[in-house]
C-alpha positions in Angstrom: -45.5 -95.7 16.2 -48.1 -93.7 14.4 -49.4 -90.5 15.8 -53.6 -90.0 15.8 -55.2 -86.6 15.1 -58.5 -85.3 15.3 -58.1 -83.5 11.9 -56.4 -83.6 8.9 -56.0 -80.4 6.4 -54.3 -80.1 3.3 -53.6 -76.6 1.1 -52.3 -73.5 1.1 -50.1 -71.9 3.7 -50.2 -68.2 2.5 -48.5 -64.8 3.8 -51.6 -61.9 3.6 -49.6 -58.6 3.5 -51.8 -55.7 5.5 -51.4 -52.0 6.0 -52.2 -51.0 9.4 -53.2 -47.2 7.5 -56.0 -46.5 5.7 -55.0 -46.2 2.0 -56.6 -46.3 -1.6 -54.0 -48.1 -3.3 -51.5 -50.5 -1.8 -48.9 -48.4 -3.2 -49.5 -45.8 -0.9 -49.3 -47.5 2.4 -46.1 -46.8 4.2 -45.3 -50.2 5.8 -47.2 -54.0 5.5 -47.6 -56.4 8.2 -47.4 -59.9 7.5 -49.6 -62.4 8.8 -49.9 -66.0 8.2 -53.2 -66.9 5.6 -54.9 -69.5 3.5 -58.3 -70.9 4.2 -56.9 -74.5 5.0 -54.7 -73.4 7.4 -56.9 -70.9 9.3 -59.1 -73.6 9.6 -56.6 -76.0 11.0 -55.4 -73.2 13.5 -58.8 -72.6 14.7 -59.5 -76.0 15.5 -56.2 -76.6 17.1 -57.2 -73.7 19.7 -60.2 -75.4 20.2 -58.3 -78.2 21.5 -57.7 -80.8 18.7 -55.1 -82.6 17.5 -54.2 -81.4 14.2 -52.4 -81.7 11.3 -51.9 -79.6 8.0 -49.9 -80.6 4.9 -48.5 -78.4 2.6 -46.0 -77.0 0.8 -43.8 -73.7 1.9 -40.7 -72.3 0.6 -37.4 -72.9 2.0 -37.0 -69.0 2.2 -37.6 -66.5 4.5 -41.0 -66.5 4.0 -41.4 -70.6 4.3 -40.1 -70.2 7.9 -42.1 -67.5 9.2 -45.1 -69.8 8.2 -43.6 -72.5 9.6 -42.5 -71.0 12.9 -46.4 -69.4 13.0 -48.4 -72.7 12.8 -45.8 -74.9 14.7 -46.7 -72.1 17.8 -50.2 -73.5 18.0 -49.1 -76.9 18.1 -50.1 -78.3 14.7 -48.0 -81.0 13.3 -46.4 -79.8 10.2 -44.2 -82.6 10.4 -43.4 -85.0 7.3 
């Protein structure tokens, strides 16, 4: 049985690294928060809190970093699934 979704997005699943201080170089920040980025998948998340079926394909890591993206956009209900 095939699933329906209201939208469809495809590219990049990124990490965006932020200080919580204010700092001139990235060097001099003390610690980085990581949050889960890319344009595509922003989108995708948005819409999905706005009540739509969604669905974003991509490609992530099997690392660390892979998972946390995974486990991020798979909280919002969007099917990440293959």
């Amino acid at each position: 049985m095939s699933k329906t979704f209201d939208i469809l997005s495809v590219g990049e699943l990124l990490i965006d690294f932020l200080s919580e201080e204010y700092a001139d170089d990235i060097s001099a920040a003390s610690s980085l928060k990581q949050f889960q980025g890319g344009s595509a998948a922003n989108f995708c998340l948005n819409l999905a809190l706005l009540g739509n079926q969604t669905k974003f394909v991509a490609s992530v890591g099997d690392d660390s970093m892979g998972h946390f993206l995974l486990n991020v956009i798979q909280q919002y209900a969007i099917d990440c699934s293959d």
